[in-house]
C-alpha positions as CSV (number, residue, x, y, z in Angstrom):
1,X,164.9,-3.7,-22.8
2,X,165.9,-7.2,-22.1
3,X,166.5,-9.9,-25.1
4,X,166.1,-13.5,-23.3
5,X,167.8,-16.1,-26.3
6,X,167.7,-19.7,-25.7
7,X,169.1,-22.2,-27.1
8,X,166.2,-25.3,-27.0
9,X,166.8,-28.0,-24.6
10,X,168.2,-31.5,-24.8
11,X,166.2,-33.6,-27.2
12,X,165.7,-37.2,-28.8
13,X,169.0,-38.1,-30.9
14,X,169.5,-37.1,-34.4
15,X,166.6,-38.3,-36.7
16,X,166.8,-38.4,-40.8
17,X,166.3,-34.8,-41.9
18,X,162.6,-35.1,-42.9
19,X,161.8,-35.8,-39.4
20,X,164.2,-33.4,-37.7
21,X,161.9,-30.5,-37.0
22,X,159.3,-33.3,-34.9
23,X,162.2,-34.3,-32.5
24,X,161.2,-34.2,-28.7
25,X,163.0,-32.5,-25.5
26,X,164.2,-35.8,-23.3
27,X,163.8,-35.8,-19.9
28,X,166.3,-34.0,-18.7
29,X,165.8,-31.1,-21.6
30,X,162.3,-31.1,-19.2
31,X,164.7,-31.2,-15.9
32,X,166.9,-28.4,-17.4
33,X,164.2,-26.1,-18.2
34,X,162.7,-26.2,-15.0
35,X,165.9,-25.7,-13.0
36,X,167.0,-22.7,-15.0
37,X,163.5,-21.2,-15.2
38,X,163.0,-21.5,-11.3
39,X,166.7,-20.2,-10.6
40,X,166.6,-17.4,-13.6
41,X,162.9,-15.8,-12.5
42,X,163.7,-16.1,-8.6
43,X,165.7,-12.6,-8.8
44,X,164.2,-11.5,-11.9
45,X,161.1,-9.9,-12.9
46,X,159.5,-12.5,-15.4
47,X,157.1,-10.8,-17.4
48,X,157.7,-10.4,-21.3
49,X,156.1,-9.2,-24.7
50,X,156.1,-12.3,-26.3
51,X,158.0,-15.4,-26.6
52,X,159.2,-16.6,-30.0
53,X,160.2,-20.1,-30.8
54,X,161.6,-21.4,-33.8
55,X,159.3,-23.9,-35.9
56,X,160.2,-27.2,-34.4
57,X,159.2,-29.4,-31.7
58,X,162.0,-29.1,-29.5
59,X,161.9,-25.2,-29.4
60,X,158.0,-25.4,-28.8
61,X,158.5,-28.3,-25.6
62,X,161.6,-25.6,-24.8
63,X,159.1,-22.4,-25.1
64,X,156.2,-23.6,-23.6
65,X,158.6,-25.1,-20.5
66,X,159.7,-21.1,-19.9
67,X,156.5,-20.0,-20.2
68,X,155.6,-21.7,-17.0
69,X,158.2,-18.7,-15.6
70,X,158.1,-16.1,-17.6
71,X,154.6,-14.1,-18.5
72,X,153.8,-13.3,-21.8
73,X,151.3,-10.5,-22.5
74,X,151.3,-12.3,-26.2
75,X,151.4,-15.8,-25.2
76,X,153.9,-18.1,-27.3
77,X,153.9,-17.6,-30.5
78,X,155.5,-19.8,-33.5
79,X,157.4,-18.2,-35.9
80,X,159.6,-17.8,-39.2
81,X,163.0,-17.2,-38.9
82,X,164.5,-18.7,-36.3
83,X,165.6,-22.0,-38.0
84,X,169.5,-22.6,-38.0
85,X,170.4,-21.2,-41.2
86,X,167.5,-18.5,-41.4
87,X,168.2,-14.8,-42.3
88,X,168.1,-12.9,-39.4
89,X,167.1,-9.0,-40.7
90,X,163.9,-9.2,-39.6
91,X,164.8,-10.5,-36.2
92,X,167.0,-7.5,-35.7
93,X,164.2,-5.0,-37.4
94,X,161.5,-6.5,-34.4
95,X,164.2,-6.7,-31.6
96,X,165.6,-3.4,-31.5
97,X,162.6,-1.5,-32.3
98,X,160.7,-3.2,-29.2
99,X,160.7,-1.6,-26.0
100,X,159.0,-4.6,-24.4
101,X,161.4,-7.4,-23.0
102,X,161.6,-10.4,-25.4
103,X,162.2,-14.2,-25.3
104,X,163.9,-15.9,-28.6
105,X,163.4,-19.8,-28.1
106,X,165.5,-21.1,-31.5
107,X,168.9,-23.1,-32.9
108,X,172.6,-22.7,-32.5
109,X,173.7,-20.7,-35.7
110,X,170.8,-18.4,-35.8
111,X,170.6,-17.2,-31.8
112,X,174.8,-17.1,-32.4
113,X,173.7,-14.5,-35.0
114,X,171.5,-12.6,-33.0
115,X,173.2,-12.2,-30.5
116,X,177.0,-11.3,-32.5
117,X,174.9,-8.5,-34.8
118,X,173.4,-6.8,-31.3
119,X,176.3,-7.0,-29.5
120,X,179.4,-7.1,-31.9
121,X,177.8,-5.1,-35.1
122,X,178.8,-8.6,-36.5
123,X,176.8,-12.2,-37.0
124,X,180.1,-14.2,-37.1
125,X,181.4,-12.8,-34.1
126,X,179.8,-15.0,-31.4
127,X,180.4,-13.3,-28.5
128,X,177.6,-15.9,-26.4
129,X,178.3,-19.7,-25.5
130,X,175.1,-21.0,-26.2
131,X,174.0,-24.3,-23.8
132,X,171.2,-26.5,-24.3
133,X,168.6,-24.9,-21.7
134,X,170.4,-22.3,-21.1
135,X,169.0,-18.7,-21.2
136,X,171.3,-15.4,-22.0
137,X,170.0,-12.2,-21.1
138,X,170.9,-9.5,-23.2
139,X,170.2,-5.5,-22.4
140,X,170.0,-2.6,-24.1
141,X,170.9,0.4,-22.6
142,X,168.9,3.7,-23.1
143,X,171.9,4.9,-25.9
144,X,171.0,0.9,-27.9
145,X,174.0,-0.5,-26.8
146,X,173.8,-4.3,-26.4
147,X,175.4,-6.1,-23.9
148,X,175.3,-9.4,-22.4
149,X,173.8,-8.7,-18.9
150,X,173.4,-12.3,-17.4
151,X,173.6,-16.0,-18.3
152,X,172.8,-19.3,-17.0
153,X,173.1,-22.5,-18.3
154,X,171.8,-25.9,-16.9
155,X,174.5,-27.0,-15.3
156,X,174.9,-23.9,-13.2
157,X,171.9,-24.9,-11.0
């Protein structure tokens, strides 16, 4: 099973904190997602379960920009949980009791998180560098290990 976590793309400057979540990718969040997408699916099979994003406008733009590379049997699907400073139990529950490859579309502190609990045993461990547009692959193997298996980040391509 592959976990695809990424971290949304580049988007408008820092806004007051009511209007935060309506924030939009820039143009070259757009330009990222398209570069990584096309590079990350070209060796890659590029079907999934579903693809989560977190409940803002940048990780919609960000999902519904991967979409255009990775099939979903689910389609993309907003979702609670995946803000910054959201609890991620629920996450882990869902992730490793899928045997269908995933994508995560969310923030910094809670894909950090994710990703230390599956492959550390610990959320403050941060074993992932996280880059705006960027997408980590993580596998499990058949004895649910987690290990990082690839990455690539915009300015890689």
């Amino acid at each position: 099973m592959n976990l695809y976590l990424i971290l949304h793309a580049e988007a408008e400057p820092q806004t007051p904190p009511e209007q935060d979540a309506a924030r939009l990718l820039v143009e070259q969040g757009h330009n990222d997602i398209q570069r990584v997408g096309a590079f990350a699916t070209a060796a890659k099979p590029n079907q999934v379960g579903a693809i989560y994003h977190a409940q803002t406008t940048r990780a919609l733009e960000t999902a519904e920009g991967f979409a255009k590379f990775y099939r979903s049997s689910e389609g993309v699907i907003e979702a609670d949980g995946l803000l910054a400073d959201d609890h991620i139990g629920h996450w882990l529950t869902l992730i490793n009791e899928s045997s269908e490859d995933l994508m995560i579309v969310g923030h910094m502190l809670n894909l950090k998180r994710i990703a230390g609990e599956l492959i550390a045993g610990d959320a403050s461990a941060h074993p992932v560098r996280f880059k705006r547009g960027g997408v980590a692959c993580l596998e499990r193997s058949d004895d649910g290990v987690w290990g990082v298996a690839w990455m690539i980040n915009p300015d890689m391509v």
